[in-house]
C-alpha positions as CSV (number, residue, x, y, z in Angstrom):
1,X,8.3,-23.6,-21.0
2,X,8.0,-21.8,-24.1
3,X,6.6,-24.5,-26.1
4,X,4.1,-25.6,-23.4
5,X,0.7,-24.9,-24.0
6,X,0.2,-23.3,-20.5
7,X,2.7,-20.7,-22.2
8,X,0.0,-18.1,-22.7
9,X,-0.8,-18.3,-19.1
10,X,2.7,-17.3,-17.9
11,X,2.8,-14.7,-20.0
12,X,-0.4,-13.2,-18.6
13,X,1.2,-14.2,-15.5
14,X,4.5,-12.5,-16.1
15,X,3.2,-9.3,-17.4
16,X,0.1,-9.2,-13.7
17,X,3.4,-8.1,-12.0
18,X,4.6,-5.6,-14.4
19,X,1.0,-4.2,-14.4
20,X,0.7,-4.1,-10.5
21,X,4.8,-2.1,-10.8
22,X,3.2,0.1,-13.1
23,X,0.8,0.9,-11.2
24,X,2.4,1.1,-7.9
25,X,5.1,3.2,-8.3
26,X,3.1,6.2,-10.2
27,X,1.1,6.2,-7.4
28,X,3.5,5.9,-4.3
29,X,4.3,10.1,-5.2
30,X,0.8,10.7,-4.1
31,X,0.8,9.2,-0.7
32,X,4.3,9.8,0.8
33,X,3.3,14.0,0.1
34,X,3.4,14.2,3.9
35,X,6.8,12.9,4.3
36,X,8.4,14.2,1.3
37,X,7.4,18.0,2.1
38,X,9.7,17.8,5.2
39,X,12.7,17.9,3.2
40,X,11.6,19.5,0.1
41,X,9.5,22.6,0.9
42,X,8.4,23.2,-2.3
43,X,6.2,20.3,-2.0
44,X,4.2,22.2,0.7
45,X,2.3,24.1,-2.5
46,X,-0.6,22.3,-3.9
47,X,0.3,23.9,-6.8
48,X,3.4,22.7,-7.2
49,X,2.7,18.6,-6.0
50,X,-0.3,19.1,-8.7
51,X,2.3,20.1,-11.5
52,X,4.0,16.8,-10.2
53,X,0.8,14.7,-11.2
54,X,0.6,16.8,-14.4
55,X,3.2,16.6,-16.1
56,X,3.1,12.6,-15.4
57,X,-0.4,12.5,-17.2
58,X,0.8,15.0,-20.0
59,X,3.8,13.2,-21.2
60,X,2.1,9.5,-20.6
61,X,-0.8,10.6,-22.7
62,X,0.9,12.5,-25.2
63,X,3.0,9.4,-25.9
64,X,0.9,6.6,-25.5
65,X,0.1,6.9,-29.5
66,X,4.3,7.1,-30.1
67,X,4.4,3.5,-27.7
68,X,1.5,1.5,-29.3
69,X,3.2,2.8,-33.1
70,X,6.6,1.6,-31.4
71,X,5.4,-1.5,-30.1
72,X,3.4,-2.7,-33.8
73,X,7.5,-2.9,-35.0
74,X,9.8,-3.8,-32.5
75,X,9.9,-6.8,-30.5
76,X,7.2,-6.8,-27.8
77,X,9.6,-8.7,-24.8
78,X,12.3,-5.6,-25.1
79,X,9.8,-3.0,-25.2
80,X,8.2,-4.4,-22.3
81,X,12.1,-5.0,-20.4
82,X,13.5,-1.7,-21.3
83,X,10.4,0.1,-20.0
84,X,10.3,-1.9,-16.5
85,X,13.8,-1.2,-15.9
86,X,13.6,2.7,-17.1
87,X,10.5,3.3,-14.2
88,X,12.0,1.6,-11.5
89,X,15.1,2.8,-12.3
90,X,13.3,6.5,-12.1
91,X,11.6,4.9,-9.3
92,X,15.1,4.3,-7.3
93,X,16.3,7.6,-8.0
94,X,13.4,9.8,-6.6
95,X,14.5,7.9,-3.3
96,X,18.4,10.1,-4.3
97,X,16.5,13.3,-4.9
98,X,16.8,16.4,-3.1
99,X,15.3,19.0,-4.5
100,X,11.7,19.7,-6.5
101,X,13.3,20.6,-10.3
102,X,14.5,16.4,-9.8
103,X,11.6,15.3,-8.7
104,X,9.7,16.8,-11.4
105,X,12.1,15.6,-14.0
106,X,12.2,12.4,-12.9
107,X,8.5,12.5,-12.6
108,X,8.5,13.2,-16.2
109,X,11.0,10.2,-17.4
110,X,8.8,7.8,-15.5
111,X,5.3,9.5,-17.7
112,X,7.5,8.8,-20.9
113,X,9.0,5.1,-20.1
114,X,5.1,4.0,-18.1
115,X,3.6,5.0,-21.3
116,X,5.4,1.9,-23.5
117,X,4.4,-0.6,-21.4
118,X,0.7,-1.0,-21.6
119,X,0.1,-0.8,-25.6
120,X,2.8,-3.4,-26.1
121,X,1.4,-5.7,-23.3
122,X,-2.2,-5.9,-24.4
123,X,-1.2,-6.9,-28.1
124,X,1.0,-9.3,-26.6
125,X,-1.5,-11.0,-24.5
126,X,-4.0,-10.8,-27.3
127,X,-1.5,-12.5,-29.6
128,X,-1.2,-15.5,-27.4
129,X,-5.1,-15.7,-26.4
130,X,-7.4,-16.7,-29.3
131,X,-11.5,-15.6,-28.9
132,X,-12.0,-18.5,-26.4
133,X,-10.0,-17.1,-23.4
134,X,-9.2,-13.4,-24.8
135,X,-11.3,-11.3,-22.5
136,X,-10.2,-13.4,-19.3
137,X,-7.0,-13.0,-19.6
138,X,-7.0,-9.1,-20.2
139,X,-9.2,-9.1,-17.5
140,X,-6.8,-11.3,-15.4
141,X,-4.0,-8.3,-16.0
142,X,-6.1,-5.6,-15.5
143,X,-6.5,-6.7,-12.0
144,X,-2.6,-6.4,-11.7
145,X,-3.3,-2.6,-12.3
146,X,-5.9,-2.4,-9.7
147,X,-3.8,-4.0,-7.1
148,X,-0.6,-2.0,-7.7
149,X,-3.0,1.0,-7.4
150,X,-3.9,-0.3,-4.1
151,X,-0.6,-1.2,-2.9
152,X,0.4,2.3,-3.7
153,X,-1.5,3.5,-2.0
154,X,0.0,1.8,1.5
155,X,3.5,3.9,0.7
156,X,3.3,6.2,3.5
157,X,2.6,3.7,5.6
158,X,5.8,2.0,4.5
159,X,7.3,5.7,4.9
160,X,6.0,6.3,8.3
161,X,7.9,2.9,9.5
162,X,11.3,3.5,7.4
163,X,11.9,6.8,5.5
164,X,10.3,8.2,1.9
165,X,13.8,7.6,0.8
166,X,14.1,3.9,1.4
167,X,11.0,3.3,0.3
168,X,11.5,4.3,-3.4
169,X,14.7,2.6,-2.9
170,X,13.2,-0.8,-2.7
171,X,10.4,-0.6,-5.2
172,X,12.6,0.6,-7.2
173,X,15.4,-2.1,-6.8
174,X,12.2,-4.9,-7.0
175,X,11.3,-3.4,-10.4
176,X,15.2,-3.9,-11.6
177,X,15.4,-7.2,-10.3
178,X,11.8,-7.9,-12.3
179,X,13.0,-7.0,-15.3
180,X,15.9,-9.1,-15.4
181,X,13.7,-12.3,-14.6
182,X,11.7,-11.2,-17.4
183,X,14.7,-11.1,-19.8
184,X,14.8,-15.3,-19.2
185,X,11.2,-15.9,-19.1
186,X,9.3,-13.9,-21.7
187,X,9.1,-14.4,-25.1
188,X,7.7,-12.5,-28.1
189,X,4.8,-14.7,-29.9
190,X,6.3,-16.8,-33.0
191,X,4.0,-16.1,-36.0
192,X,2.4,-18.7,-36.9
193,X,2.9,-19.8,-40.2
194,X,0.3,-22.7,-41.0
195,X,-2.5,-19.9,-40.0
196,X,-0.5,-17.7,-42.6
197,X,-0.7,-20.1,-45.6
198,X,-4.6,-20.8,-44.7
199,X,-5.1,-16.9,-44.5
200,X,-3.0,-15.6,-47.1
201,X,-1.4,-13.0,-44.5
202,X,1.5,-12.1,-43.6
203,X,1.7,-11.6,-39.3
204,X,5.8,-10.6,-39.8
205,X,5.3,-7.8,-42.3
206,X,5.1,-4.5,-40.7
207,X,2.3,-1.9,-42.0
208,X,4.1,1.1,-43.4
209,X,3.7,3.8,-40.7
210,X,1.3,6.3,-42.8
211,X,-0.5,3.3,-44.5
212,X,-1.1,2.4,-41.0
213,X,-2.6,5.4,-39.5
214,X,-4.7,5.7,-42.3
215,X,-5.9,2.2,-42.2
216,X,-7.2,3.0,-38.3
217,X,-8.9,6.1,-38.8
218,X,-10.5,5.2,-41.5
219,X,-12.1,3.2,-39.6
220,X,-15.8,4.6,-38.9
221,X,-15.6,1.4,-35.9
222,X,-12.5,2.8,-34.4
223,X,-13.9,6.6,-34.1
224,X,-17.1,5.1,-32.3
225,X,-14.6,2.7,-30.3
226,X,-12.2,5.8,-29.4
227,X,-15.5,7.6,-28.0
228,X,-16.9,4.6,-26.5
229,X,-13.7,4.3,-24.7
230,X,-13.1,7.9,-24.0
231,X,-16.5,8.4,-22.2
232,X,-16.1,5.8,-19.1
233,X,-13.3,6.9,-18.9
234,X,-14.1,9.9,-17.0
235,X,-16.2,8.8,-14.4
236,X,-13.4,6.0,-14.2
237,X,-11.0,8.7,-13.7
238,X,-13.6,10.3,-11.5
239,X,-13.6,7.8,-8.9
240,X,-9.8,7.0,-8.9
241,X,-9.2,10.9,-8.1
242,X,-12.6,11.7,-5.9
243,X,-14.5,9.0,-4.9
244,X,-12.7,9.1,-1.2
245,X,-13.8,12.7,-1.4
246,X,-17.8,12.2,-2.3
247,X,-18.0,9.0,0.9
248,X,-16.7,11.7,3.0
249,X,-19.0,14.4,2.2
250,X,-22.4,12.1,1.8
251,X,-21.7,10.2,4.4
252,X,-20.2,12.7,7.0
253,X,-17.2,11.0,8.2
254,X,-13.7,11.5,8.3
255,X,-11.2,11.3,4.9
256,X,-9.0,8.3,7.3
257,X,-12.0,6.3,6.9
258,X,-13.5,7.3,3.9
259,X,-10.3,6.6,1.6
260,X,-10.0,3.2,2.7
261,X,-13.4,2.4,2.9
262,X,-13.8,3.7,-1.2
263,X,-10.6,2.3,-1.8
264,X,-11.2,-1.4,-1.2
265,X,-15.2,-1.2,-2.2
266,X,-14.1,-0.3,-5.7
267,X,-11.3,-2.6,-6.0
268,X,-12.9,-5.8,-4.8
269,X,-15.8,-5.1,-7.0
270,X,-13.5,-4.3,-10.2
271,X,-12.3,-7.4,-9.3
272,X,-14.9,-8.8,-9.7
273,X,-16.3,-7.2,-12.8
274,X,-13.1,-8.2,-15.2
275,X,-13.0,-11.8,-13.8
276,X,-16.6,-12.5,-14.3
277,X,-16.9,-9.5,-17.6
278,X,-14.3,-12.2,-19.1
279,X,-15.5,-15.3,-18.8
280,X,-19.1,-14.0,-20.1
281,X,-17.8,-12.6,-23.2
282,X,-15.0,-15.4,-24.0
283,X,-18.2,-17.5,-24.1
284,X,-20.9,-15.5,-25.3
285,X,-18.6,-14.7,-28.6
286,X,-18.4,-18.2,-29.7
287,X,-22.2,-18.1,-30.0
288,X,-23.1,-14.3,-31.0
289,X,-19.8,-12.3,-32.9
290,X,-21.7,-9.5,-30.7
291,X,-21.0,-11.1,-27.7
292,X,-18.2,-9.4,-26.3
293,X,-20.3,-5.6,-27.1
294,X,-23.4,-7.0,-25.2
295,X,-20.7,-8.0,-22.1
296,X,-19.4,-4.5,-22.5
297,X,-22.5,-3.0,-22.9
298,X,-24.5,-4.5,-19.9
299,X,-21.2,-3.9,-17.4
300,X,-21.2,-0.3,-18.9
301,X,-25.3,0.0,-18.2
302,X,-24.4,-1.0,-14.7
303,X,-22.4,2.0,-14.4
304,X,-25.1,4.3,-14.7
305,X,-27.7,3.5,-12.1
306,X,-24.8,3.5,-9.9
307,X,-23.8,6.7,-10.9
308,X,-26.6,8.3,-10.2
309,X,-26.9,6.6,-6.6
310,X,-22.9,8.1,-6.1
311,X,-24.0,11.5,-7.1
312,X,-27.4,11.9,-4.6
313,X,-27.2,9.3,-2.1
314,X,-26.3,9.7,1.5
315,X,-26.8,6.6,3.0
316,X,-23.8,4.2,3.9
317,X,-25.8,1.3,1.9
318,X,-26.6,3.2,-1.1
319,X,-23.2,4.9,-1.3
320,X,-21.3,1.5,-0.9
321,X,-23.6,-0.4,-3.0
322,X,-23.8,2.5,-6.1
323,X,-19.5,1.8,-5.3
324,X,-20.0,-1.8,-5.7
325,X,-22.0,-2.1,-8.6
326,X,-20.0,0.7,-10.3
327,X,-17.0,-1.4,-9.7
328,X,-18.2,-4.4,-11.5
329,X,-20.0,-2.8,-14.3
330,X,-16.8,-0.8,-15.0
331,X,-14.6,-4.5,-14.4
332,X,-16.2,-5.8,-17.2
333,X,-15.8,-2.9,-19.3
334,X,-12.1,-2.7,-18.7
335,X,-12.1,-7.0,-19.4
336,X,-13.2,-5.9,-23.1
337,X,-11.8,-3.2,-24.7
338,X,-9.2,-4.5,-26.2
339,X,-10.4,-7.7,-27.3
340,X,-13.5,-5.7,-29.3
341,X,-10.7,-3.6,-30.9
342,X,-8.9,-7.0,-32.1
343,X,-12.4,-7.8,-33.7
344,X,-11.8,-4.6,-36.2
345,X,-8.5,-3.6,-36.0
346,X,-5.6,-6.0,-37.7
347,X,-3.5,-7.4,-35.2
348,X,-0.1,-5.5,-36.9
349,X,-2.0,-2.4,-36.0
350,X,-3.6,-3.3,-32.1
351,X,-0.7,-1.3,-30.4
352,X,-0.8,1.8,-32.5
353,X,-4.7,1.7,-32.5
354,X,-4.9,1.3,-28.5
355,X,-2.5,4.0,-27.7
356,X,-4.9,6.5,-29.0
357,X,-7.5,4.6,-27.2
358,X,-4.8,5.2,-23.9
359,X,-4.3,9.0,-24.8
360,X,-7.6,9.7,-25.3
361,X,-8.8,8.4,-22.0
362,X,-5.8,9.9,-20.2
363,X,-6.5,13.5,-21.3
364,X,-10.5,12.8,-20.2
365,X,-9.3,12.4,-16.7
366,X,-7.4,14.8,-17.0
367,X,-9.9,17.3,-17.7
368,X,-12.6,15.5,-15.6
369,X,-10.3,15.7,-12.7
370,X,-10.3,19.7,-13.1
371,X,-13.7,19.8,-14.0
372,X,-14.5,18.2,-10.6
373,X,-12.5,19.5,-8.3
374,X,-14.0,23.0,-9.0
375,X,-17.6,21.5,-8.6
376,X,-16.2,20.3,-5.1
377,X,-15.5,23.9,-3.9
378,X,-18.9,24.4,-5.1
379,X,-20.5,21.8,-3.4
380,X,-21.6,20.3,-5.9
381,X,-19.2,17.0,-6.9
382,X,-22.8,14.6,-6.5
383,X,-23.9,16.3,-9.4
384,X,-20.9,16.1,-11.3
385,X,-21.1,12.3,-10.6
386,X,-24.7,12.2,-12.0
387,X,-24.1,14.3,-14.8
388,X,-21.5,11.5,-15.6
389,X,-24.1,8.8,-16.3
390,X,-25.7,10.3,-19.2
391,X,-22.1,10.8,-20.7
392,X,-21.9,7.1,-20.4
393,X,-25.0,6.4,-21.4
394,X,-24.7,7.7,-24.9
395,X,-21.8,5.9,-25.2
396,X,-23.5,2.9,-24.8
397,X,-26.3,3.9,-26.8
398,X,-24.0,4.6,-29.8
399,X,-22.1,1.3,-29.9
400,X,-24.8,-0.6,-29.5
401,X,-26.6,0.9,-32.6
402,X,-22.9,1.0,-34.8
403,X,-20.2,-1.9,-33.7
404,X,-21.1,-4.6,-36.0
405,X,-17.8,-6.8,-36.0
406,X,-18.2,-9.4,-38.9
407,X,-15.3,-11.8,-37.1
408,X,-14.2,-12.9,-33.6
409,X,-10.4,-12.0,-34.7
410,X,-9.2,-9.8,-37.5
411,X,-6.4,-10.7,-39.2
């Protein structure tokens, strides 16, 4: 299988899954609340279930730069095994806890072992995908994210028909049981050693560590990338965190329909967005070496219109549609992120340079998150949604005028 030349597609394949656990299981804790709080009072405290989802974000953002550094010189397939196994096996255990300080400790392991996986799994995939099918298949596992999000999302309702308990039990014990198919079936990517000779690289020789960091932020590109990156990232945060929150209060109707209804309008659309955001730019490229910016750029312009619409409308139409075309403009920003930083980054350094990219983007939501919710006691979280779009739109105005990649794929 290994040798076949639908290889790279079982590696995207393989990895979808590990994207969808990832997902999935940080997001069960938010859900089951309800159930949990009966036998751990200390649950009952916003504050202390929000110190739950912070010191998940804190530790995953803080080491995100740590795992892409990790994953540029170790072997990608163990990285991506040992971190699978660690989560779910943090994963099975919150189903053993019994009291908050375990909970929140466990909470933390899982922010530090979630945090290897996605740096190392991007370079992979871009190692086996060339320019022609690059975007695609990022775009393909990003949807893997999205649906374990959503799945998540259904763990009270597994709760409600077994116990909290049981349910982190099984997820858990799938993620295990994952891992170990994943020991037979993935493989790190062989360097190829013709492309070597023609290129007069090396892809085995590791980039001393300072040489490295130097070598990135340097990089005039990667500080308008890191920004580029950073500033969707906020209204992307925005609408994983309050976007069942804003349908409720424009449209006046109840949180049980509004989180579903928000839920599956932005996930079917994200859809979408990477699907078709990577098949665009996989094509355009091989005509334009811009092509994968404009595909960005135009799925990032659809994000502000819509926006806008979020932020003052209060019809069911323009509500769901602003929700819709947010979803695919931001689907094919997500499809191209990291195949633009392959176009200026060395492919040695695409881990280390994307888990800035991650921490960066975590911390945003982070502070957007807070940012928000005090508008919402306000009244005013429209605004705070509208405010968004011209954050994004000078992102897109400043890599427009600066990214000028030179190749499809740097060496």
């Amino acid at each position: 299988m290994r040798n076949s030349k639908f290889y790279s597609w079982v590696v995207v394949a393989l990895l979808w899954v590990v994207a969808l656990l990832n997902y999935m299981d940080r997001q069960m804790l938010s859900t089951m609340k309800s159930a949990m709080m009966i036998d751990i009072a200390e649950l009952q405290k916003a504050e202390h279930f929000g110190n739950l989802m912070a010191v998940f974000l804190i530790i995953y953002g803080f080491m995100s730069p740590l795992s892409g550094i990790i994953a540029d010189r170790v072997n990608r397939k163990w990285l991506i095994v040992g971190s699978l196994f660690v989560w779910s096996g943090v994963t099975y255990g919150m189903g053993l806890a019994q009291t908050f300080d375990q909970i929140y400790w466990l909470r933390a392991v899982m922010g530090f072992s979630e945090a290897l996986y996605i740096p190392a799994a991007l370079s992979l995939i871009t190692d086996y995908h060339t320019g022609k099918t690059r975007s695609l298949a990022i775009g393909i596992h990003m949807t893997g994210l999205y649906m374990g999000q959503a799945i998540g999302g259904f763990g009270a309702t597994v709760a409600a028909a077994f116990s909290w308990n049981t349910t982190f039990h099984w997820f858990g014990i799938i993620g295990i049981a994952y891992s170990a198919v994943l020991v037979f079936m993935l493989y790190e990517k062989k360097a190829d050693k013709t492309a070597e000779i023609k290129e007069n690289v090396s892809t085995t020789e590791k980039i001393p560590f300072f040489k490295g960091l130097s070598m990135i932020f340097s990089m005039m590109a990667f500080w308008v990338i890191l920004f580029y990156f950073a500033a969707p990232s906020l209204p992307g945060w925005a609408t994983k965190n309050w976007l069942p929150t804003l349908f409720a209060e424009s449209l006046n109707i109840p949180m049980s329909q509004a989180g579903p209804v928000s839920t599956i309008t932005i996930a079917f659309s994200s859809f979408i967005g990477v699907i078709f955001g990577g098949i665009i730019s996989d094509r355009w490229v091989q005509t334009n070496i811009r092509g994968r910016i404009y595909t960005s750029a135009i799925g990032l312009s659809l994000t502000i219109p819509s926006l806008i619409l979020l932020g003052f409308g209060h019809s069911f139409a323009t509500v769901v549609g602003a929700a819709l075309l947010f979803g695919i403009g931001y689907g094919a920003f997500d499809a191209n992120n990291m195949p633009i930083l392959c176009q200026f980054v060395p492919a040695k350094l695409r881990a280390t340079a994307y888990g800035f990219m991650n921490m960066v983007g975590v911390f945003a939501g982070a502070g957007v998150t807070s940012v928000l919710g005090k508008m919402t006691d306000n009244g005013d979280l429209g605004l705070g949604f509208a405010v968004l779009a011209g954050i994004v739109a000078l992102a897109l105005l400043l890599q427009l005028t600066t990214l000028k990649p030179k190749v499809q794929d740097m060496k």
